[in-house]
VOPAGU-2260 file (C-alpha; in pm, 1 decimal, decimal comma):
REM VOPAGU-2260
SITE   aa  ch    i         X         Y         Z
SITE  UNK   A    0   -1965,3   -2363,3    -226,8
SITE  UNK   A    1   -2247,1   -2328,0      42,5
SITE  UNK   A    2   -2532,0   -2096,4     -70,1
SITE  UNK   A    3   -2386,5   -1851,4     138,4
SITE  UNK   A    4   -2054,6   -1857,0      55,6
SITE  UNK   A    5   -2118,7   -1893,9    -284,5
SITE  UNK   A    6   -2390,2   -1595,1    -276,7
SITE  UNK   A    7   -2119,9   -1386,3    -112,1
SITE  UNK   A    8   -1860,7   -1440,1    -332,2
SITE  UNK   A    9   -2053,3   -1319,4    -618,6
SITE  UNK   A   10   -2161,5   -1028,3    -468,7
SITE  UNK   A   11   -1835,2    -929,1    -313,8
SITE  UNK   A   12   -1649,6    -992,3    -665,4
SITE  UNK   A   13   -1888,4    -734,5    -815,2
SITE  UNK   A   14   -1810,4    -453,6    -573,5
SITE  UNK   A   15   -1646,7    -160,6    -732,5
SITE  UNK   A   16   -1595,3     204,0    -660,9
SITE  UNK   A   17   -1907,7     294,2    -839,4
SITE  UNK   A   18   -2118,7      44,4    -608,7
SITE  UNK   A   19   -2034,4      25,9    -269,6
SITE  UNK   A   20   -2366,3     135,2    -181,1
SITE  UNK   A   21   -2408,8    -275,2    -232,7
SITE  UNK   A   22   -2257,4    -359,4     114,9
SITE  UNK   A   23   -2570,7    -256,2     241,1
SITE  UNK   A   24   -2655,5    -584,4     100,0
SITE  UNK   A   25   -2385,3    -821,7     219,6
SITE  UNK   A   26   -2288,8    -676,6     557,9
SITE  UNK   A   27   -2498,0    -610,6     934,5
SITE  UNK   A   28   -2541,2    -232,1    1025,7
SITE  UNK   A   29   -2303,2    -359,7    1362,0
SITE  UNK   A   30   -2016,4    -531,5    1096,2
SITE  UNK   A   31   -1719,0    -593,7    1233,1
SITE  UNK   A   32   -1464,0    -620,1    1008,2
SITE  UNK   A   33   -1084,5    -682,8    1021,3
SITE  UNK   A   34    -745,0    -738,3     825,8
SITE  UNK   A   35    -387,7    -717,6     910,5
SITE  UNK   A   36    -426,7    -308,9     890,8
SITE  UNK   A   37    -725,8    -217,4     981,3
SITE  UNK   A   38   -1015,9    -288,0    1221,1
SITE  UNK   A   39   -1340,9    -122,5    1129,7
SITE  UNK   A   40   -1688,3    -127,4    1317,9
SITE  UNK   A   41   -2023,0     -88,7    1189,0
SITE  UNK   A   42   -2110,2     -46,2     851,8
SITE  UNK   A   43   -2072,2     313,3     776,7
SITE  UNK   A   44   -1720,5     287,4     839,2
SITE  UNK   A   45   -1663,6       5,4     636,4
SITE  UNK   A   46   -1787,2     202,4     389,9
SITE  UNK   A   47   -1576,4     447,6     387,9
SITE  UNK   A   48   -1252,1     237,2     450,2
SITE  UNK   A   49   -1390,8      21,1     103,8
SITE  UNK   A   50   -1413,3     354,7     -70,8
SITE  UNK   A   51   -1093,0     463,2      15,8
SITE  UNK   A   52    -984,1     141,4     -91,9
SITE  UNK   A   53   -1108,7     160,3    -424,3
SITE  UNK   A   54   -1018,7     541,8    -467,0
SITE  UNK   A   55    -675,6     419,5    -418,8
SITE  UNK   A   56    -624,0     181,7    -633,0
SITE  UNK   A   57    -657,9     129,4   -1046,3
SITE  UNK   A   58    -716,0    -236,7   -1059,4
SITE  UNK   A   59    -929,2    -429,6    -779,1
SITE  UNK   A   60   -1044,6    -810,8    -856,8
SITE  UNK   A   61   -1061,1   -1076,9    -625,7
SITE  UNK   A   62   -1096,8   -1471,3    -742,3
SITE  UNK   A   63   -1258,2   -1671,2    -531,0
SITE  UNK   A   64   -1128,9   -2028,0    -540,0
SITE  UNK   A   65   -1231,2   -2231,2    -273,8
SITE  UNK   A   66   -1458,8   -2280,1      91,6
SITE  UNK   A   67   -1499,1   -2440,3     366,5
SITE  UNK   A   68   -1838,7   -2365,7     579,8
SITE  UNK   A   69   -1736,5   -2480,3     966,7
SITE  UNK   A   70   -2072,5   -2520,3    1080,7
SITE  UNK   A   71   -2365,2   -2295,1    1023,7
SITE  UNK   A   72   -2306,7   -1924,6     994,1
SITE  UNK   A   73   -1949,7   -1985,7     975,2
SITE  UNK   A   74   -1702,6   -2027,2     704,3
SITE  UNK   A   75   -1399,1   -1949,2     500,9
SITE  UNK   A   76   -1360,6   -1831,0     164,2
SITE  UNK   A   77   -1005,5   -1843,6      -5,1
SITE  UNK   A   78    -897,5   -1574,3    -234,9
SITE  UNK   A   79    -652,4   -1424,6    -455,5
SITE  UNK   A   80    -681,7   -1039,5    -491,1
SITE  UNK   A   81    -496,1    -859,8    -797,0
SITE  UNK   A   82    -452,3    -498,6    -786,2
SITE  UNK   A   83    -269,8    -200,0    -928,1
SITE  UNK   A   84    -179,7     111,4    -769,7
SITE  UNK   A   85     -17,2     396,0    -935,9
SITE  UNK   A   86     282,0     410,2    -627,5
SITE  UNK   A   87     371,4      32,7    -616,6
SITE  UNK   A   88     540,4    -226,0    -799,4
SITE  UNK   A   89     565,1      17,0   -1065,0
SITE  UNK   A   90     252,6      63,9   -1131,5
SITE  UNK   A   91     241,9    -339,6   -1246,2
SITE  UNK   A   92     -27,7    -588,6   -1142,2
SITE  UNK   A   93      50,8    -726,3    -752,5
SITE  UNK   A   94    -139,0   -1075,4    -678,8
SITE  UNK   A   95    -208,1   -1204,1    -279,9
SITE  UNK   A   96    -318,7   -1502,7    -187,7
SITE  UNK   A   97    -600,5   -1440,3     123,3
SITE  UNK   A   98    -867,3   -1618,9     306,2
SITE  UNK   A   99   -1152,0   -1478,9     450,8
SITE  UNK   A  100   -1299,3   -1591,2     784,4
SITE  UNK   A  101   -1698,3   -1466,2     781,6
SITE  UNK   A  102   -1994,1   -1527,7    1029,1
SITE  UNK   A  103   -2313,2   -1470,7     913,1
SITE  UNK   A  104   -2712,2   -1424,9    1113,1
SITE  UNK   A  105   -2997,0   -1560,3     973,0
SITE  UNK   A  106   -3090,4   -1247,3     810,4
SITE  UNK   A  107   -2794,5   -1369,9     563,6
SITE  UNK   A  108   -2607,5   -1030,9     629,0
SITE  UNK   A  109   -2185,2   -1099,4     736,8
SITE  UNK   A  110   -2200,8    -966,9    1106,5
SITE  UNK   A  111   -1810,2   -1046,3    1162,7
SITE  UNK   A  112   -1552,3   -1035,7     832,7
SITE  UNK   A  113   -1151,0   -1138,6     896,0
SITE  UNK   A  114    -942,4   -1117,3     606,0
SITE  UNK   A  115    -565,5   -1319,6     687,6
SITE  UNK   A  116    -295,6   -1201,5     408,9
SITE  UNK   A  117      97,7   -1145,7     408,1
SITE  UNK   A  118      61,2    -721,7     443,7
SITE  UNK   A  119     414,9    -753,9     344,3
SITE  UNK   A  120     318,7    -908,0      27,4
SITE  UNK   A  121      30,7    -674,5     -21,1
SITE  UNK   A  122     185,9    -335,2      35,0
SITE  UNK   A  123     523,2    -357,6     183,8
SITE  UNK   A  124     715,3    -517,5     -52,5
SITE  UNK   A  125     622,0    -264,9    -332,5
SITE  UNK   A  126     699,1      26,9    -157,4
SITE  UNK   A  127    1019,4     125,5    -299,1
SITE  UNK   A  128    1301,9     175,6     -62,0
SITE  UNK   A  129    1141,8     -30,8     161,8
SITE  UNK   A  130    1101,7    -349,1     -52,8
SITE  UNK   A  131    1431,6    -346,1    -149,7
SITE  UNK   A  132    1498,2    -372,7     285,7
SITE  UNK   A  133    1234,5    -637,5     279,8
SITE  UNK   A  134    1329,3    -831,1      18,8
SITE  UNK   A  135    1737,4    -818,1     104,0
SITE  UNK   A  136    1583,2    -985,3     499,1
SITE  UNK   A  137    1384,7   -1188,8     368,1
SITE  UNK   A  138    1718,3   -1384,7     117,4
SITE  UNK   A  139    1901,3   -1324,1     441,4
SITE  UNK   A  140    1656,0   -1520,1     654,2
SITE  UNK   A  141    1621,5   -1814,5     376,4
């Protein structure tokens, strides 16, 4: 990986509910961050949506496996994030394959973060009554 990349990857696969203090650290006071359900702006507020995050969940890891830096500033990181949560799947381990589009400034602090996942395959699917739906249109559509 590029010293960035690699740098953030470390970092961000260390964060925890106990130490999200540490964005400070990665992200710009003006982030902007976004993922298929959620947009957040500046870096109080990703604060508090990582915190809820964590609060919500009893399992959060994320393996990075791969890069790509487009030019300088600019890159992807690919990912697979396992969680657990206590209201899907059963409680069992869910796994999501992700990539993560980030620009950096020369401070080395992200100033624009855009996560691209299948939501569906993140939280829909899990839901009970609903993944049943989901999963019943998605063998009809195949």
């Amino acid at each position: 990986m590029s010293g960035f990349l690699q740098s953030f990857a470390c970092e961000f696969a260390r964060l925890d509910a106990s130490n999200l203090d540490r964005l400070r650290d990665l992200y710009s006071a003006d982030v902007h961050f976004t993922d298929p359900l959620h947009e957040v702006c500046g870096l109080v507020e990703l604060e508090r949506y990582f915190s809820e995050l964590y609060a919500n969940v009893e399992h959060l890891h994320f393996e990075f496996i791969s890069h790509d830096e487009i030019c300088d500033g600019q890159g992807y990181l690919r990912w697979i994030m396992s969680y657990r949560h206590p209201r899907l799947n059963g409680g069992k381990l869910i796994s999501l394959e992700g990539c993560s589009l980030l620009r950096w400034n020369g401070a080395g602090k992200v100033v624009r973060h855009r996560d691209y996942f299948d939501a569906g395959a993140l939280l829909y699917q899990h839901v009970p009554l609903l993944g049943a739906a989901i999963r019943w249109l998605q063998r009809r559509l195949a």
